[in-house]
C-alpha positions as CSV (number, residue, x, y, z in Angstrom):
1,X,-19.6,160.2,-146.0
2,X,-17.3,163.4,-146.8
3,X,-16.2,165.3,-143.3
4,X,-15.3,168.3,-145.9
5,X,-18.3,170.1,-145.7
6,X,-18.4,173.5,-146.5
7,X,-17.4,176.3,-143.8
8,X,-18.3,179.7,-143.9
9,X,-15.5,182.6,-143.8
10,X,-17.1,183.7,-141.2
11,X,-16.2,180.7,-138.9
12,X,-12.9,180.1,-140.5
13,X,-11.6,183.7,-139.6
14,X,-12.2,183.8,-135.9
15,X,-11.0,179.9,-135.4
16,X,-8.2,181.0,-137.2
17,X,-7.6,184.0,-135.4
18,X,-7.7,182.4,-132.2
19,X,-5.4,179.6,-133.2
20,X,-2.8,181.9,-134.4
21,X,-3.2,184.5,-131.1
22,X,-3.3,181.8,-128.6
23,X,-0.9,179.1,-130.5
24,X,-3.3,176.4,-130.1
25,X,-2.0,174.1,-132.3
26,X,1.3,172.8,-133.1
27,X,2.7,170.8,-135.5
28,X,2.9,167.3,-134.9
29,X,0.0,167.5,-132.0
30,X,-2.3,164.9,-131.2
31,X,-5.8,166.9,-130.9
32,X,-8.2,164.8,-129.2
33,X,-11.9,166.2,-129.9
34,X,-14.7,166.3,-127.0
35,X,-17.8,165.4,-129.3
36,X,-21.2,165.5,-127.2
37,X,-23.4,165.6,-130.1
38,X,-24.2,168.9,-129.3
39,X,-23.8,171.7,-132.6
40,X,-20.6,173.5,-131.0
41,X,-18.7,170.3,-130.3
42,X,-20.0,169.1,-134.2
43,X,-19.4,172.3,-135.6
44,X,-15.6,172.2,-133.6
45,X,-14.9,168.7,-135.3
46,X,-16.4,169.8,-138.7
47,X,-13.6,173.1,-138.6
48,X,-10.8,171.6,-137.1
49,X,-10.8,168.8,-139.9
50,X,-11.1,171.7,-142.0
51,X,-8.1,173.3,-141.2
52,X,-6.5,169.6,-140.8
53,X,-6.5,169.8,-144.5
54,X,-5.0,172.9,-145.1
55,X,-3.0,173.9,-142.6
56,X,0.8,174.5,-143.0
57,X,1.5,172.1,-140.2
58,X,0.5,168.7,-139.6
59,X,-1.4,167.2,-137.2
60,X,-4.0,164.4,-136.2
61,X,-7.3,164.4,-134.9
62,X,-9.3,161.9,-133.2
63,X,-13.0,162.2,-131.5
64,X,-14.3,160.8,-127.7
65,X,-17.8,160.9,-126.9
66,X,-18.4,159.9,-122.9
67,X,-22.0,158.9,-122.4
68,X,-23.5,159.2,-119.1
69,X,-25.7,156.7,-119.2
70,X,-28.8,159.7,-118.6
71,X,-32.3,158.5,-119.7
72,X,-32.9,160.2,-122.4
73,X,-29.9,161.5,-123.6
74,X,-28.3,158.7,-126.4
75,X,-25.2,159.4,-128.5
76,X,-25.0,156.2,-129.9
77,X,-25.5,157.6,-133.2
78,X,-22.0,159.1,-133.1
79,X,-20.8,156.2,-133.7
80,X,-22.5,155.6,-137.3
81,X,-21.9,158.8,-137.9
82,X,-17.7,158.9,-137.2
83,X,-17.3,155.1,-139.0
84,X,-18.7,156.5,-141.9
85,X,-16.5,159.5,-141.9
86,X,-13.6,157.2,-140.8
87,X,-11.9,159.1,-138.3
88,X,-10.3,158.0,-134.8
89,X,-13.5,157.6,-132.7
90,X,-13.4,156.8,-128.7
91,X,-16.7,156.1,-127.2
92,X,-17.0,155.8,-123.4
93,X,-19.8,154.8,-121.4
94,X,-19.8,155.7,-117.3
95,X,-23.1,156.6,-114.8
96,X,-22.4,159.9,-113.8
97,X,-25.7,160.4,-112.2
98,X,-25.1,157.3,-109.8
99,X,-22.0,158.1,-109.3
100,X,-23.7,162.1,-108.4
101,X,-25.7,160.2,-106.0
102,X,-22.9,158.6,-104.3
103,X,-20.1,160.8,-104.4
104,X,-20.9,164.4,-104.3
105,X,-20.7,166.9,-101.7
106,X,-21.6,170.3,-101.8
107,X,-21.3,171.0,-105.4
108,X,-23.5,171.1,-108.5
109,X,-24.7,168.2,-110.8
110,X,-23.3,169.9,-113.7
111,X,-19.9,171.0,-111.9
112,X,-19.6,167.2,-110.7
113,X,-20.5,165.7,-114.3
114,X,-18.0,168.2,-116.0
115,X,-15.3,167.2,-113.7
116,X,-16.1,163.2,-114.0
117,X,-16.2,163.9,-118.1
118,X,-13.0,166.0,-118.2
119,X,-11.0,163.1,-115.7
120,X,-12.2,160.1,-118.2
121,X,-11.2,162.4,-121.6
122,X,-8.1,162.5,-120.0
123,X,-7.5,158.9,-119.5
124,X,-8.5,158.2,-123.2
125,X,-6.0,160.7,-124.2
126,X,-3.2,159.6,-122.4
127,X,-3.7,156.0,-123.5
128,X,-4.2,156.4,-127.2
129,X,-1.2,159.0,-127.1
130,X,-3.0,162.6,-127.6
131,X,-1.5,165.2,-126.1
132,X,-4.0,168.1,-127.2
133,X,-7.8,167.9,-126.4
134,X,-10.0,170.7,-128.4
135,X,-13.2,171.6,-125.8
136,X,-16.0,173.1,-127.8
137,X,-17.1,176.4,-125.3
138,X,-17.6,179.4,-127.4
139,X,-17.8,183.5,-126.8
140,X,-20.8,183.7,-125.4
141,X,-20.1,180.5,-122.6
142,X,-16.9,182.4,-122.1
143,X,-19.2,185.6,-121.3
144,X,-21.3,183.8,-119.3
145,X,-18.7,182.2,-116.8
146,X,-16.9,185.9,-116.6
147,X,-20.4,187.1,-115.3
148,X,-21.1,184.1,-113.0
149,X,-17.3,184.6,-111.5
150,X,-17.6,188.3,-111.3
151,X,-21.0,188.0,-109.3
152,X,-21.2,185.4,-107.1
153,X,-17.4,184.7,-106.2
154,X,-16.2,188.0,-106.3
155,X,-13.6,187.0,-108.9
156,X,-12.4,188.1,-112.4
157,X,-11.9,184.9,-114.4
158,X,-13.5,183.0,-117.4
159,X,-12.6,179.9,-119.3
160,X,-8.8,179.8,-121.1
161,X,-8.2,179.2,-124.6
162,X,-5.4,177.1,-124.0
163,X,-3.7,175.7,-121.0
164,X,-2.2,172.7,-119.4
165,X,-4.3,170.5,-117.0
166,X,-2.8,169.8,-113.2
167,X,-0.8,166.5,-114.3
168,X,0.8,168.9,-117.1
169,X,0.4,166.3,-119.4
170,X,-2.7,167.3,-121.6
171,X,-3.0,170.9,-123.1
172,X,-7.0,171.8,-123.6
173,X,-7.5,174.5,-126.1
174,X,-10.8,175.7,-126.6
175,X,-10.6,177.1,-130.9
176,X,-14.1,178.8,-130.3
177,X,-13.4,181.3,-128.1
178,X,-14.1,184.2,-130.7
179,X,-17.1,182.8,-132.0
180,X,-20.8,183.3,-131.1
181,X,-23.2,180.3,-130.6
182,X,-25.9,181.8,-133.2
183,X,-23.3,182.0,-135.8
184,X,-22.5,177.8,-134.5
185,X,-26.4,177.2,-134.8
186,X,-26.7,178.5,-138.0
187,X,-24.1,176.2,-139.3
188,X,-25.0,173.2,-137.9
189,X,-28.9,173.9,-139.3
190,X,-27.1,174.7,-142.6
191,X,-24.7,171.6,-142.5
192,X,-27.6,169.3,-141.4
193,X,-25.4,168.2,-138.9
194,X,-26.7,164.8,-136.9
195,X,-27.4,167.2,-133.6
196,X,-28.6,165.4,-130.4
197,X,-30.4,168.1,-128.2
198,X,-29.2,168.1,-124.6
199,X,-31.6,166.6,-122.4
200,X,-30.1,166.1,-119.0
201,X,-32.8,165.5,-116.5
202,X,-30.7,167.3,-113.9
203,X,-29.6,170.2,-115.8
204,X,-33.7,170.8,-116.9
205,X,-35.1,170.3,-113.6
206,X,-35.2,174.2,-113.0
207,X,-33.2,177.2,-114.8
208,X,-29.9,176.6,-113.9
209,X,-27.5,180.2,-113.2
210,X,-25.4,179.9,-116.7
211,X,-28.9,180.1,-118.4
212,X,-30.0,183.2,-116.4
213,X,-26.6,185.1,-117.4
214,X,-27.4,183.7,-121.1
215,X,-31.0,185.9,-121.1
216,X,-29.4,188.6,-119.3
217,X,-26.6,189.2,-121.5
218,X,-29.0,188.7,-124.5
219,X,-31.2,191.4,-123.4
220,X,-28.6,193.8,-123.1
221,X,-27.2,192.6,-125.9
222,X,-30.4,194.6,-127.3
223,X,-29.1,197.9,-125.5
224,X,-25.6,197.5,-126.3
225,X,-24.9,195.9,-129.8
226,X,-21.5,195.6,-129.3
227,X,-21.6,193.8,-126.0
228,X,-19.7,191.2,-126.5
229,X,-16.8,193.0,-128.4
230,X,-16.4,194.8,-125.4
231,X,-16.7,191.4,-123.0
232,X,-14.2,190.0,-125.5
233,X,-11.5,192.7,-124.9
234,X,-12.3,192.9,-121.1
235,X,-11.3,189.1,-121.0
236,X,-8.8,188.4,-123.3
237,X,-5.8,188.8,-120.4
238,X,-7.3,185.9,-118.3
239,X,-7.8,183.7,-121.4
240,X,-4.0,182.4,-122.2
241,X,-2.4,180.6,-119.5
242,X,0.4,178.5,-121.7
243,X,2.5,179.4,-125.0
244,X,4.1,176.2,-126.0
C-alpha cells in the first residue's frame, strides 16, 4: 500500500501555513501521530507523511492508536492498515470505561477518557524516543472549545497549536488548526480512507455540549459566512504557547 496519496492544495496550504506560523515542526523531530481511526486523525497522518517527503527538513513519524476497550468501537484494523504502509505503528489497549467507573470524580466521561488517552500517548512517546506528538483537532473543534470556555467558565481560551505538556518533555502540536472538518470529510471520502465511525456508548448516550456549539455555530455560520475567519483571528493570540 502507497501512504502518497494525493492531497489537495487546499489542505496542503493551511497545514503549511500553520506549520510555518506556529513552528511546529523542527528538523530532526520525532512526531508521534495520535491515529483514532477517525478522518481528521487519517487525514493528519496522510498530510504529515506528505510533507515528510518534501519538506526541507527531516524528520520521522510514527503512529499510536490507544483502544479503549468500548463495545463497539474496534480499531484493530489499524493495524493492517499501517503494516501495509510500513510505518512505526504503536497499538495500546487500556479500559477506560472501568477505569471511568472507578476513578472519576466530578468530571465528564469524555474529559476523563481524553486525559487517560493523552497520559498513555505520552508514555509511548517517551519510551520509543518521540519528542513531538501531532493531535488531530481542527478549526471548527478549536471554535467550539472557545465557545464552551467563553460560556460556561467565563474564560477566553481554546486549544494551542503547539505547546509543551506539564513534564516539559513532549511538545503537542495540533497542524490542523486552520483547517475545517468539511474540507477533512471530503478528503477522507475522496481518499477512501479506512474510517472507523466513533461510537462511544458514553459520548452517544445524549447530546453532549461540544455538539450543541457544533449546530449553533453552523447555523450561524448561515448568517455570517465568514464566521470562522473572524473566530480564527479572535483566537489566534491564545493559540501559541511555545516557539522552540
Amino acid at each position: 500500500m502507497d501512504n502518497r496519496i494525493k492531497i489537495p492544495k487546499l489542505l496542503l496550504r493551511p497545514v503549511g501555513r500553520a506549520i510555518n506560523e506556529f513552528k511546529l515542526i523542527n528538523d530532526s523531530d520525532r512526531i508521534l501521530i495520535a491515529v483514532s481511526g477517525g478522518k481528521d486523525s487519517m487525514s493528519l497522518f496522510h498530510i504529515l507523511s506528505h510533507f515528510k517527503l518534501v519538506a526541507p527538513i527531516k524528520f520521522e513519524i510514527g503512529v499510536i492508536t490507544i483502544d479503549p476497550e468500548i463495545e463497539g468501537f474496534d480499531p484493530k484494523k489499524l493495524k493492517k492498515y499501517f503494516k501495509k504502509i510500513g510505518v512505526d505503528y504503536f497499538y495500546k489497549e487500556y479500559p477506560i470505561m472501568e477505569q471511568a467507573k472507578k476513578s472519576m470524580n466530578g468530571d465528564s466521561f469524555c474529559a476523563f477518557c481524553s486525559r487517560i488517552k493523552r497520559g498513555l500517548m505520552y508514555q509511548v512517546a517517551r519510551e520509543n524516543n518521540y519528542n513531538v506528538l501531532a493531535l488531530g483537532q481542527h478549526l471548527d473543534d478549536l471554535a467550539e472549545s472557545f465557545m464552551m470556555s467563553a460560556f460556561h467558565n467565563g474564560k477566553i481560551k481554546t486549544m494551542k497549536a503547539n505547546y509543551l505538556n506539564d513534564r516539559g518533555d513532549v511538545r503537542v502540536i495540533r497542524p490542523l488548526v486552520f483547517v475545517r472538518e468539511n474540507q477533512l470529510r471530503e478528503f477522507s471520502i475522496q481518499s477512501s480512507l479506512p474510517i472507523i465511525n466513533d461510537n462511544c456508548p458514553a459520548c452517544f448516550s445524549k447530546p453532549t455540549e461540544r455538539e450543541y456549539y457544533k449546530q449553533l455555530l453552523k447555523e450561524e455560520e448561515k448568517r455570517v459566512p465568514n464566521l470562522f475567519k473572524s473566530l480564527l483571528n479572535a483566537m489566534k493570540p491564545m493559540m501559541d504557547e511555545v516557539n522552540v
